[in-house]
Structures are given as C-alpha cells and as structure tokens.
C-alpha positions in Angstrom: -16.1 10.7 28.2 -12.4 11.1 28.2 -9.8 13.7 26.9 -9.4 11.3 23.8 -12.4 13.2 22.2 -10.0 15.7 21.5 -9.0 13.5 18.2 -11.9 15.1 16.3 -10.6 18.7 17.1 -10.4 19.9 13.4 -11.7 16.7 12.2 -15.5 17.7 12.9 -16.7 18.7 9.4 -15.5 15.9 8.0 -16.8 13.3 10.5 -20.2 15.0 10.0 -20.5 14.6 6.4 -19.0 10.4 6.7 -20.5 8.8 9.5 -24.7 7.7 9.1 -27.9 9.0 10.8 -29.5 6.8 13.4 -32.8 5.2 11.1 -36.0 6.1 11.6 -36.5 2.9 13.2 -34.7 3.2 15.8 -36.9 6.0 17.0 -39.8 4.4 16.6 -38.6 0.9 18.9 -37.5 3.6 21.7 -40.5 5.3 22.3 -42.6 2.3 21.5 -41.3 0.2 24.4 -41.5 2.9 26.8 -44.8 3.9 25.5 -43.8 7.7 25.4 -44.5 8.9 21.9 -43.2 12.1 23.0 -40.2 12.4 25.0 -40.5 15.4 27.4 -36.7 15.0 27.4 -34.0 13.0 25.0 -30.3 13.2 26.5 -27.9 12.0 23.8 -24.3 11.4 25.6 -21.6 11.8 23.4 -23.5 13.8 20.9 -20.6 14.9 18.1 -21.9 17.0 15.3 -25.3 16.5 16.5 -25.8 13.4 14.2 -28.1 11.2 16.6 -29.2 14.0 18.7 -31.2 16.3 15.8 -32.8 13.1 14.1 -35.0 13.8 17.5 -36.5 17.2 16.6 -40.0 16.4 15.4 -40.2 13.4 17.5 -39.1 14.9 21.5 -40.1 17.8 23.4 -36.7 18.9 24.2 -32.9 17.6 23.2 -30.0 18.0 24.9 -27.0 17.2 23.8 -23.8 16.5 26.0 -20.5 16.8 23.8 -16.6 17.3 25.9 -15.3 18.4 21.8 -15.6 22.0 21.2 -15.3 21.6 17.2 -18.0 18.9 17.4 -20.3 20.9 19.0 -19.7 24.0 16.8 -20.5 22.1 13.8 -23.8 20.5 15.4 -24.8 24.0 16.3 -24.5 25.4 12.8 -26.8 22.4 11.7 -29.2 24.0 13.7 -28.9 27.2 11.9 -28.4 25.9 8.8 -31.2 23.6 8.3 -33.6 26.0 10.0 -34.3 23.9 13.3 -37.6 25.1 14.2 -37.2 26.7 18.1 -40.1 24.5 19.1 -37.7 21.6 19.2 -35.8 23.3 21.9 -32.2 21.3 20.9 -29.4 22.6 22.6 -25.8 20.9 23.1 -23.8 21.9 26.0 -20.4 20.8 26.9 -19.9 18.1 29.3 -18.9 14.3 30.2 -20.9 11.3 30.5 -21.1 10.6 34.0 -20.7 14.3 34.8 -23.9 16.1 32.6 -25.0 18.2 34.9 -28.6 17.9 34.4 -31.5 17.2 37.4 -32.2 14.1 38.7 -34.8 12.2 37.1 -35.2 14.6 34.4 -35.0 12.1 31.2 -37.4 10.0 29.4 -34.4 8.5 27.1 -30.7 8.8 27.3 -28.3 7.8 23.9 -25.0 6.8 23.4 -24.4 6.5 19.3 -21.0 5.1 18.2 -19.6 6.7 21.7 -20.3 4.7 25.0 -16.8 2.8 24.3 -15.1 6.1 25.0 -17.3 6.2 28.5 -15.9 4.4 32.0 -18.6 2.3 32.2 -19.4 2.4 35.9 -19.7 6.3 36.8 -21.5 7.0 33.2 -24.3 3.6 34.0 -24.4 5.4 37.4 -24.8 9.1 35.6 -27.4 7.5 33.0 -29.5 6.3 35.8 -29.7 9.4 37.8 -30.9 11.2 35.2 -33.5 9.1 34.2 -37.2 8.7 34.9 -38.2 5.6 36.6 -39.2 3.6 33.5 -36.8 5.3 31.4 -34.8 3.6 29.0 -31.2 3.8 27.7 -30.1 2.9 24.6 -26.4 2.7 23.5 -25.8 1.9 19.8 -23.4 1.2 17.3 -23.2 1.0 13.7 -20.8 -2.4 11.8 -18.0 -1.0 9.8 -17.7 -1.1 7.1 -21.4 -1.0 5.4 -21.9 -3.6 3.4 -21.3 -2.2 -0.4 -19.1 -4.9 -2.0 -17.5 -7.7 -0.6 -13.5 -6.6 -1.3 -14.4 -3.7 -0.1 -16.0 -4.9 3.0 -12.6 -7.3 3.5 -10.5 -4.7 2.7 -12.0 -2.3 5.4 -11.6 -5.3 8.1 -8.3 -6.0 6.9 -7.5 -2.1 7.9 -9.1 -1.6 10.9 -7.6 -5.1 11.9 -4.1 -3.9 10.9 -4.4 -0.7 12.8 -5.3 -2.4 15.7 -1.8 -3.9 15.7 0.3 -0.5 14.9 -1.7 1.4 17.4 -0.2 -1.2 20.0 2.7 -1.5 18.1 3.9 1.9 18.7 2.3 1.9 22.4 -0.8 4.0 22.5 -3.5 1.6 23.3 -3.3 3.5 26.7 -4.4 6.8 24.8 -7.4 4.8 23.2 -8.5 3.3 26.7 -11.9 1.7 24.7 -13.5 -0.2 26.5 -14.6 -3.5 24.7 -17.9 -3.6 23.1 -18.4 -7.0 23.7 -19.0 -6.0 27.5 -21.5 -3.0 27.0 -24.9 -5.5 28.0 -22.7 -7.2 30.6 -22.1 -4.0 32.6 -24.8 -2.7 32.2 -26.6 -5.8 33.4 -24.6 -6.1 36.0 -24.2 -2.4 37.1 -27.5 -2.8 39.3 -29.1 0.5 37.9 -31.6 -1.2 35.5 -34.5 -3.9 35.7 -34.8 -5.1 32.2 -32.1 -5.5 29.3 -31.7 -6.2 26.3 -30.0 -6.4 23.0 -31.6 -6.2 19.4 -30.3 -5.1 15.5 -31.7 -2.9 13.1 -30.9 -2.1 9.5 -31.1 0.5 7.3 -29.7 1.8 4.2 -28.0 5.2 3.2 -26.6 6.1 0.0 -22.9 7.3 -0.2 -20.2 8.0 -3.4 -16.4 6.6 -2.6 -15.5 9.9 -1.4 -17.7 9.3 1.8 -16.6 6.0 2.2 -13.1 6.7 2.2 -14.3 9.8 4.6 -16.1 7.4 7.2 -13.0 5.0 7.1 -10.7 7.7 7.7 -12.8 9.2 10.7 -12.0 6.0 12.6 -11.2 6.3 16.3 -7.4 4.8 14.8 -6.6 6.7 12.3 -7.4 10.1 14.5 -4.7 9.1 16.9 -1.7 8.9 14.6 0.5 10.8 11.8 0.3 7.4 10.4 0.7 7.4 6.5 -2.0 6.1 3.7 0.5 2.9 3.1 1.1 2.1 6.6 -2.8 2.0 7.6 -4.0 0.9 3.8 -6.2 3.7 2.9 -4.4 4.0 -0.5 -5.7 0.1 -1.6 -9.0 1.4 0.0 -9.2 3.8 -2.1 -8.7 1.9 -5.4 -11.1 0.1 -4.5 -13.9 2.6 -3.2 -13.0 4.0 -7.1 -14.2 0.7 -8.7 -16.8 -0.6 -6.5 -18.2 2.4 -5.7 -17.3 5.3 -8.0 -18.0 8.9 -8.3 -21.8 8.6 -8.0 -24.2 7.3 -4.8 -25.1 3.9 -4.2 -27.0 1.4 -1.7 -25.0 1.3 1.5 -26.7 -1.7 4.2 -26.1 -0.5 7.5 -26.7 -2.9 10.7 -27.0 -0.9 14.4 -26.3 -3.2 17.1 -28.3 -1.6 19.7 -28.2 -2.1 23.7 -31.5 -1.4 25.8 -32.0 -0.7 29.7 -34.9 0.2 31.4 -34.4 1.8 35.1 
C-alpha cells in the first residue's frame, strides 16, 4: 500500500465505528471453494481497524493482519482487548505493505483485500499475494457499493457527492496523491498477472443496521474527503445530512449492503 494510508491518521476511531463487517457469507463461500473449513492461515492486506480481519477468529487458525497506518492498527488491537479475543485465535496485526508483508513463502490458505486493494500497485502486490500463498489458495479482494441502499434521495444524494468530489479533488490537482487504481480493472489484472489459474467474480449481500449519525460517519470516512480541508458546503455533507435526519433519524434501521467480490485461485 502507499503513503496515502496516512489519511486515516487520527481518523481511525471513527472509520471503525462507520464502515460495515464483511457478512458471514462471505466466509462461508471462501472456505467452501477451497474446501478448507479451517484456515491454518488468513492474511488480510490492508487490514484498518481490524474490521475484516477479526470477523475470522472462530473460523481460522491464525490471522494476520498487514496494516502501513499506525492509528488503524492501534485501534484494531484494542478490539482485541476489548472484546476479549480469545488467544486461541492467534490474531495479530503487524505493520507492513502489500507487496512487501514479510511473511514465508507459501504460508497462506487465504489472503484479503476489503475496501483496500485500489490503494495497492497492482503488479508487485498480485506478485506478493501469490508468493504467500499455498498452491490452491485463494485470494479474495472485496468491496462494498456506497452508499447502502436506505432511501432513494439519500442514495442519489450520496452519488451526487462522491461524484462532485471526484471533480474538486482534480480540480484543485491531487488526483496524483490519490493514485487509485480503477476498480473496474481489479479481475483484469489479476487475470492477466499470470499468478492464478482460475478467476472469478461474484456479489453478496447483506444487511447492517445504522442511525444517521453512522451514515453521515461512513460518508465522511471516504478516501475524498480524508485528503482535503474541504468544507461541508463545498463537498455536500450539509444536504447529506438533512437528509440522513429525515430518512434515517436518530434510531437504527435496515441498511442493504452489496460486496462486489473478486476470486483467484493460485
């Protein structure tokens, strides 16, 4: 990963208590198709707060997760604390980059990337990923829509902000700060990268439940609106937040949450 995870320094706690778990389901299809109903070893790239690596903790024999943010990784090791982690699940997070872990050669049964490989050069982190994995192992990079569907002005309002962020962040010329590479072109590299012998692509849903503060909270931990000093009017958040107040209000509701998810098996 890049020196653009340093966005989230002092942003961690609040990223942690917006963004979504990975779904049960999602654990279930990745173990299933490589017929390991125990991982000896999960690698989640990219790990954060520890989000999509501690969801594995009754289901792998060991996590490790590889974060480059020091705030990120702080916060994912008080979760461990906090929620009493039993030390059978043997999760730790050590600081590191994507194609640089440090970890053994073949040591991995499954490798993750959640809501993170578009912050990864593609070719020396597909070249990393496969190193580290067993023959037969899989690696699975996914990615969560924004908004989640809630209400339908909300939903065009939260497209309407991202879109018009898009425009000020290359407006005011950082695009070469963001350097994301284009989801669109995730499968194709990774296709084409020569490391893997089967891919795929698939969705899955799920549903969380989440007041307007959190929603206004997940909008606003963004990979856009951590660049910039930009204010509420410029980026929208203050019509956002009308409208999280109507449609959503001060209680939990229903949120739908599609994960476009990316497969390769080395």
């Amino acid at each position: 990963m890049r020196p653009s995870s340093n966005i989230w320094t002092g942003k961690a706690n609040r990223y942690d208590r917006a963004r979504p778990t990975p779904p049960p389901a999602l654990l279930d299809l990745l173990t299933q198709l490589i017929a390991t109903p125990q991982p000896a070893l999960v690698v989640d790239l990219g790990s954060g707060t520890g989000l999509s690596s501690a969801v594995w903790a009754d289901r792998a024999q060991r996590v490790i997760g590889i974060e480059p943010n020091a705030d990120m990784r702080k916060v994912a090791m008080h979760k461990l604390k906090l929620h009493n982690i039993p030390a059978t699940a043997h999760i730790e997070y050590r600081e590191g980059v994507a194609h640089q872990t440090g970890l053994p050669d073949a040591c991995a049964d499954i490798v993750t990337a959640a809501q993170a490989f578009h912050w990864m050069e593609p070719t020396s982190t597909l070249a990393e990923v496969a190193r580290i994995l067993r023959p037969g192992g899989l690696f699975a990079v996914y990615d969560y829509d924004w908004p989640p569907l809630i209400h339908w002005e909300l939903d065009r309002l939260g497209q309407e902000m991202s879109e018009h962020m898009v425009k000020l962040v290359q407006q005011r010329g950082l695009v070469q700060n963001l350097s994301i590479w284009p989801k669109t072109k995730h499968l194709d590299n990774m296709r084409e990268c020569g490391h893997f012998r089967f891919t795929r692509e698939t969705w899955l849903h799920h549903t969380e439940q989440g007041d307007a503060t959190r929603f206004l909270e997940m909008m606003q931990t963004s990979a856009f609106s951590g660049l910039s000093n930009f204010s509420e009017q410029e980026i929208g958040i203050d019509r956002l937040r009308q409208a999280a107040q109507q449609y959503i209000g001060p209680e939990p509701i229903p949120w739908y949450m599609s994960y476009h998810v990316l497969l390769a098996v080395k």
